[in-house]
C-alpha positions, 0 to 999 in steps of 0.5 A: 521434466520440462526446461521450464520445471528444471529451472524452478527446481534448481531455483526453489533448490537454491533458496533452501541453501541460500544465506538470509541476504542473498533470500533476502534480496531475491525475494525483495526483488521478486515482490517488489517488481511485482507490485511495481508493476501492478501500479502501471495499471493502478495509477498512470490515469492520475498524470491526465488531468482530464480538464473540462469535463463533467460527469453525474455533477463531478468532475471527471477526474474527480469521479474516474477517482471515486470509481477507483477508490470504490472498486479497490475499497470494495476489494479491500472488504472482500479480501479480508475474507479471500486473502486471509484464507487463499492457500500460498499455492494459489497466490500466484495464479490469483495474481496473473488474473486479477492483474489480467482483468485490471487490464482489460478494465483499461482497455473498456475505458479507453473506447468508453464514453465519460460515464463508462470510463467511470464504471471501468475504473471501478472495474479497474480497481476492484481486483487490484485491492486484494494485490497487496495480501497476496504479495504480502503473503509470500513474506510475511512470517519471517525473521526478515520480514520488516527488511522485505516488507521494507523493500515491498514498500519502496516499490509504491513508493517510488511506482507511483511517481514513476508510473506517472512520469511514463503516462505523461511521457506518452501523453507528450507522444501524443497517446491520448488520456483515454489509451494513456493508462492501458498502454502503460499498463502493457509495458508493464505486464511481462515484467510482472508475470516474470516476478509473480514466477519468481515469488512462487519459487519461495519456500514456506517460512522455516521452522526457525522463522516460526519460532521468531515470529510465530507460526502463520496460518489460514484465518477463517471466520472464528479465529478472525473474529476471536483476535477482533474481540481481543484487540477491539478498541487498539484495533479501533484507534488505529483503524481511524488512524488508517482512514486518515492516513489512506485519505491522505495519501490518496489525495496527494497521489491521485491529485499529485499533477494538479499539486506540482501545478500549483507548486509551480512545477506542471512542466516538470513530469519527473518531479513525480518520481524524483521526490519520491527517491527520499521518501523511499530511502527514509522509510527503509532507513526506518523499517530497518532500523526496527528489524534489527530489535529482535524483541517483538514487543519492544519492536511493536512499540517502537513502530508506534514512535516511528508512525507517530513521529511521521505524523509530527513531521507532515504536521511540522513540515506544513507549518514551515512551508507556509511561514516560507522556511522550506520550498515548496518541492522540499516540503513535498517531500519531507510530508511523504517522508512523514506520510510514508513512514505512519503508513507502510508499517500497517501494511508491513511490520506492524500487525506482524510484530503483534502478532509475534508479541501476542503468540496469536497464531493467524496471518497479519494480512488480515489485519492489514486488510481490515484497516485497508478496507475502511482506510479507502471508505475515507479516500471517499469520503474525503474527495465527496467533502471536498467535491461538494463542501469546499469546492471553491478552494483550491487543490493546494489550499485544502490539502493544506488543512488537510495535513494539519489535521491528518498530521496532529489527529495521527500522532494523537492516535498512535500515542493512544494505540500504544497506551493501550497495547501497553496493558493489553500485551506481555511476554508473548505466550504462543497459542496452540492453532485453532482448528481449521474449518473444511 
């Protein structure tokens, strides 16, 4: 046995004993370095603002965008099927080379011409979509889920924010924007394939895990379109509550710099990662909170009221920003708060406290991807309104309308959600597995 293997083996050994907080920490810091990681090849392109440039009627930094966001979409869709039916034994390797790709995506941008740079971070995003699932993977199905995903879900949160805090830092080196996003992609990567190692080690959720939250397993064709058809219209209403939500947080994340300008704050690069610490606290703060109720209907529910109370918050907060009752970094701040805390339950507890409710046996990242998939045609659709209809508006100006409507419209949303999933769920009642195609 190699070196290599015998450390694997003493750790995978030591995770079958471990008590749940020392699991617990190991795997949340093993996902969430992963997925911080990824990041720094996601989004440090956004700290450029790649002024005075134009390509196919856009502006640049607005098509290098678009090119992204139609990758990752695009990935969103076919990781419904890729995620939702991958063996846990092929995560990791699948993470190594969708991350390498992403990479090299970066590299074709920094010696393209303004139309290419735009093919490369369609390039760029297009494996970086199905990142989230596989990652995911390795926690969910558990009796700490909400408090891994919690931790998972603190490493966009504050990645974001940081990543760019490290482009700009190399652009104020001299690196130029074209090199920019690939170097801080390779600051990155050893970190990332120490981390992916790490989460390979987890074991499969216990059978007391299984008994908790319901077995997980593969979905493929049938048992998708079986849970579609059982949830269809609450599936409906908190897809389009996804859309806007994902638009949302899009914006704000990829047009943060031109924000901060606004603001008053462009000088200050570590505003990116410094409002984000908060906003990272409070969501942990309220995923933790639903983690320690145990009963996975009441639990579903109260997920409701923590998204819809996020949204009244992005609404509230906007409203005292321009009345001139809070500054301009704290309301910042309290809409990612508001933002964060209606969106990270899609991608955490929310479909897989459902699923424990229901006793549907299957995979919540399925559902996490459906949702994702149409969340990023929104991203779209919103920077083409606000490219063609309302170009003469400012940055800042549109984004406030912008968190008008995505803060009443969301809360409106998730109180019709959780009306409907009243009626529709009870005591849950497991299913026995559906048969698994060849």
């Amino acid at each position: 046995m190699s070196a290599r293997a015998g450390v694997a083996a003493r750790i995978e050994a030591w995770l079958v004993r471990a008590s749940t907080p020392a699991f617990s920490g190991y795997a949340t810091a093993a996902a969430f370095v992963a997925y911080f990681s990824m990041y720094a090849v996601r989004k440090p392109f956004a700290a450029a603002p790649f002024a005075g440039q134009a390509v196919f009627g856009l502006d640049l930094k607005i098509a290098l965008v678009l090119g992204q966001v139609l990758g990752y979409a695009l990935s969103k869709f076919l990781g419904i099927k890729f995620v939702s039916e991958i063996a846990p034994r092929r995560r990791a390797l699948a993470l190594v080379g969708l991350i390498g790709a992403a990479e090299l995506a970066l590299v074709a941008f920094a010696v393209l011409p303004p139309s290419g740079q735009v093919v490369a971070m369609f390039c760029n995003g297009l494996p970086l979509g199905a990142v989230w699932g596989l990652v995911f993977g390795f926690l969910e199905g558990r009796r700490t889920t909400e408090l891994l995903g919690a931790g998972l879900s603190t490493s966009y949160i504050v990645a974001s924010g940081a990543v760019k805090s490290v482009g700009r830092w190399l652009l104020a080196q001299g690196v130029s924007e074209a090199w920019m996003p690939s170097l801080t992609g390779l600051l990155f990567m050893p970190a990332f394939a120490l981390a992916v190692w790490l989460l390979a080690r987890l074991p499969q959720p216990t059978a007391t895990d299984e008994a908790a939250r319901t077995r997980r397993e593969p979905m493929f064709a049938a048992q998708r379109l079986a849970f579609v058809r059982r949830f269809a219209l609450g599936i409906l209403v908190l897809t389009g509550a996804h859309v806007m939500l994902t638009a949302y947080r899009d914006f704000r994340d990829n047009f943060a710099a031109e924000l901060w300008h606004a603001l008053g704050y462009g000088d200050a690069p570590a505003m990116f990662t410094y409002s984000e610490i908060p906003v990272a606290l409070a969501v942990v703060a309220g995923l933790a909170a639903i983690y320690r109720v145990r009963d996975n209907r009441r639990a579903f529910f109260a997920v409701h009221g923590l998204m819809a109370g996020g949204a009244v918050l992005v609404a509230g907060s906007t409203a005292l920003f321009e009345l001139g009752v809070v500054s301009g970094p704290v309301w910042m701040t309290a809409i990612g708060i508001g933002l964060y805390l209606g969106y990270v339950p899609f991608g955490t507890v929310l479909f897989d406290r459902l699923i424990a409710a229901t006793g549907a046996v299957g995979t919540a990242v399925f559902m996490i991807y459906v949702t994702d998939a149409f969340g990023y045609l929104g991203s779209i659709g919103v920077l083409l309104f606000k490219n063609f209809a309302h170009a003469d508006l400012s940055w800042i100006d549109f984004f406030l309308r912008f968190s008008y409507v995505c803060g009443l419209a969301g809360a409106a949303a998730f109180a019709g959600s959780a009306w409907y999933f009243a009626r529709r769920t009870g005591p849950a009642t497991p299913q026995a597995p559906a048969p698994s195609e060849p």
